[in-house]
C-alpha positions as CSV (number, residue, x, y, z in Angstrom):
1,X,0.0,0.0,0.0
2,X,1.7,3.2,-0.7
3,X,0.8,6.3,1.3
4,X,-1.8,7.8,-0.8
5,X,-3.9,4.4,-0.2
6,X,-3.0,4.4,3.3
7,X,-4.1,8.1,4.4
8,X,-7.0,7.1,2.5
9,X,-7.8,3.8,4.1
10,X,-7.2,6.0,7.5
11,X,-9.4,8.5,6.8
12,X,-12.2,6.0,5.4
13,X,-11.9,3.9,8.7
14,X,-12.0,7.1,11.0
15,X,-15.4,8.2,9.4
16,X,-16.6,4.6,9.8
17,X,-16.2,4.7,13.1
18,X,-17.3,7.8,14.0
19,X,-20.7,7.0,12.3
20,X,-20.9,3.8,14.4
21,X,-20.2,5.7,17.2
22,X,-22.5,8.2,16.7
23,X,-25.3,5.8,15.5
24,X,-25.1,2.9,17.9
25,X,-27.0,4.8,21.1
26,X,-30.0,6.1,18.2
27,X,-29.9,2.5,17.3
28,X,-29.9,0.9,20.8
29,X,-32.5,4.0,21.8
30,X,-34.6,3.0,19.3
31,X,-34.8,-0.8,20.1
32,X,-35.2,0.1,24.0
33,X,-38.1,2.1,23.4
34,X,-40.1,-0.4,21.2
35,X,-39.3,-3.2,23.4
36,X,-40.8,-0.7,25.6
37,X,-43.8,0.3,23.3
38,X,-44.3,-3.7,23.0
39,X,-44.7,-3.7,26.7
40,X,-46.7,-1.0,27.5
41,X,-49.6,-2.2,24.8
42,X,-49.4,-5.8,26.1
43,X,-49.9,-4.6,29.9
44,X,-52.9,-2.1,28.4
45,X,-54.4,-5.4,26.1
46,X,-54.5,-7.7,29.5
47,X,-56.4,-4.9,31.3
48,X,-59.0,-4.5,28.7
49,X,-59.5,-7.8,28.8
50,X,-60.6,-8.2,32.3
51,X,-62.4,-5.8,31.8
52,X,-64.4,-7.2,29.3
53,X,-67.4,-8.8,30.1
54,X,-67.3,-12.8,29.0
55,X,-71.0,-13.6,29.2
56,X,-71.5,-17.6,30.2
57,X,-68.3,-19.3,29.6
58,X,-68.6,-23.3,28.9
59,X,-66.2,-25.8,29.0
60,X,-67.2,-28.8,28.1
61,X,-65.1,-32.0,29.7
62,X,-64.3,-35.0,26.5
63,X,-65.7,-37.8,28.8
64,X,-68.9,-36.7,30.2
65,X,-72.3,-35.4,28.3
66,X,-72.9,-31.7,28.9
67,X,-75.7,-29.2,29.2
68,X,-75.9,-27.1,25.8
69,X,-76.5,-23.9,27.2
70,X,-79.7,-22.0,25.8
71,X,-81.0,-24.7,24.7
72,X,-83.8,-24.9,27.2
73,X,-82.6,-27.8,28.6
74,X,-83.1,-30.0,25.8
75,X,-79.9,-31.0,24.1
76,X,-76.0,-31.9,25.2
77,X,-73.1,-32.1,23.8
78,X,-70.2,-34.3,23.9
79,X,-66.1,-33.4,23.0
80,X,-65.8,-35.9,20.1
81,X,-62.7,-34.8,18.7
82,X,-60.5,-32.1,19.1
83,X,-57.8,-30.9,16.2
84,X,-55.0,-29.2,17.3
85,X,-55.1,-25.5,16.4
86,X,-58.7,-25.7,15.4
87,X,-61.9,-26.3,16.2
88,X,-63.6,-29.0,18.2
89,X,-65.9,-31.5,17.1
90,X,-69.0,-32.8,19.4
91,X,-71.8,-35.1,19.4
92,X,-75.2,-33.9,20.4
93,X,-77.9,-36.0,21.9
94,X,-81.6,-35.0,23.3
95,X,-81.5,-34.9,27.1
96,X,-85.1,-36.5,27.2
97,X,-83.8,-39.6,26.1
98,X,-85.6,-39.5,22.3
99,X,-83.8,-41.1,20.0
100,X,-82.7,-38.3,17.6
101,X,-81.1,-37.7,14.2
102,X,-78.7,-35.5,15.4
103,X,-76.6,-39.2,17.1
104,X,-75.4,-39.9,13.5
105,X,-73.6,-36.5,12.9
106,X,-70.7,-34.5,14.2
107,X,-71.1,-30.7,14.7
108,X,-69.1,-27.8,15.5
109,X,-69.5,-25.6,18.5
110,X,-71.2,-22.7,17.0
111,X,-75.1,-23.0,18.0
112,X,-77.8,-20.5,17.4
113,X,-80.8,-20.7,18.9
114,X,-83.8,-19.3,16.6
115,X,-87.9,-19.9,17.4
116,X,-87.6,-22.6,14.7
117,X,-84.9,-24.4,15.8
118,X,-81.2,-24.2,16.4
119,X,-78.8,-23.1,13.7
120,X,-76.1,-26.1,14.0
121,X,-72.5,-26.4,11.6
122,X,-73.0,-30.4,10.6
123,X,-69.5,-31.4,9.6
124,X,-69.3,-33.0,6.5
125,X,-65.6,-34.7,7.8
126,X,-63.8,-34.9,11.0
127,X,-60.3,-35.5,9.3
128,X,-58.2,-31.9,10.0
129,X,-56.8,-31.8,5.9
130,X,-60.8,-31.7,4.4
131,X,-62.4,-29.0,7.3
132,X,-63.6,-26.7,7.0
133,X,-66.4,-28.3,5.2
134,X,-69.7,-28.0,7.0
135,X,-72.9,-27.2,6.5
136,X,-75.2,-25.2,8.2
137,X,-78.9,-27.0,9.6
138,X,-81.6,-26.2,10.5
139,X,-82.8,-28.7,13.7
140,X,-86.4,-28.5,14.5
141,X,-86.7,-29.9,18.0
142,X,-90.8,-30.9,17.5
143,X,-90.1,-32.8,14.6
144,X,-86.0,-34.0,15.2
145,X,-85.8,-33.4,11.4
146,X,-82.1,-32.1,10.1
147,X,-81.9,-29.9,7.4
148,X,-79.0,-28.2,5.7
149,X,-79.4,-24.8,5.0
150,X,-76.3,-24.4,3.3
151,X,-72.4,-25.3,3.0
152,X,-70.2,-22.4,3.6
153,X,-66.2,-23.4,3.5
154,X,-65.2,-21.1,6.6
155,X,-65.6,-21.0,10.8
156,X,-66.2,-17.6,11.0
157,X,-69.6,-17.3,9.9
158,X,-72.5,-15.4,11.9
159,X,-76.2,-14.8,11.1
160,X,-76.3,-11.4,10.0
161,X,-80.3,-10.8,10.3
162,X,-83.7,-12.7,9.8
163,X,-86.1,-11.5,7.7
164,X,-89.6,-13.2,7.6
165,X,-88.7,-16.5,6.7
166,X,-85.4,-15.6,5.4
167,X,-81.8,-16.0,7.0
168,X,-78.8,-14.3,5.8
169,X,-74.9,-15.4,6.5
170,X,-72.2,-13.4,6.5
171,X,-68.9,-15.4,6.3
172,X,-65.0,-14.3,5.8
173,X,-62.3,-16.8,5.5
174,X,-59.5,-14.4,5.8
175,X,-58.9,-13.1,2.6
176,X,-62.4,-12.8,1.0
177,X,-65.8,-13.1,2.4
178,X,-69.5,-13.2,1.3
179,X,-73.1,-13.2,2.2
180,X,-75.6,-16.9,1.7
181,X,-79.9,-16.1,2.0
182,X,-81.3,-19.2,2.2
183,X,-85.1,-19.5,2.9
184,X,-86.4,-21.3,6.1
């Protein structure tokens, strides 16, 4: 290296270390504070939430037949199968001891309870690669007649409103979503 090079390759290395030093505490500030930030919002999100009110919490046991809450003490429900990361699959029976169509099905846990029936997700397979593939029934209690409204391709799915005699389903399966009337 002759000297030229070498005041050069002086210089170059002095500046490179002055910008280190001067950008390594903005650097470390800046990863102090958002660890901070991080904190601060996950202390805030766990007070919110018990705050929150959580309504009627159920947990139902895999070995034992349970109440199904709201349905007027008429149906339970029993943990069938359980897929890791997902949803959980039961089997429902009539509490009054009435042999019932709804024995030879597996459902999910969403139920909604309507004045002509229950809204039930009847899962078309309990193997974890095919769900979600389900479709919504109608179950009329007075009758124990099953009958499938329609198959939607998604768990989050809600009833948006009833019209008459006129349901409509709002789903969203993370990327799109869409809205099924079917007729009661």
């Amino acid at each position: 290296m002759n000297k030229v090079q070498l005041v050069f390759h002086h210089i170059f290395r002095f500046i490179w270390n002055l910008i280190f030093i001067i950008s390594y505490p903005i650097l470390a500030s800046f990863g102090l504070l958002f660890i901070g930030v991080t904190y601060v919002f996950s202390l805030l999100s766990r007070f919110l939430n018990r705050l929150r009110p959580e309504g009627k919490k159920v947990v139902l046991k895999e070995s034992e037949w349970e109440d199904l809450p709201y349905s007027g003490e008429l149906l339970e429900a029993k943990l069938i199968k359980q897929i890791v990361f997902g949803p959980s699959g039961f089997k429902f029976r009539r509490k009054d001891g009435v042999p019932s169509v709804l024995s030879d099905y597996v459902f999910g846990k969403k139920v909604r309870v309507l004045e002509e029936g229950f809204i039930l997700e009847k899962w078309n397979s309990t193997e974890s690669k095919d769900l979600p593939d389900f479709d919504i029934c109608l179950y009329d209690p007075d009758e124990d007649s099953l009958r499938s409204l329609t198959t939607i391709k998604c768990f989050d799915w809600h009833v948006s409103e009833k019209v008459e005699n006129e349901l409509s389903f709002k789903w969203f399966d993370g990327t799109q979503g869409g809205e099924v009337k079917v007729a009661l």
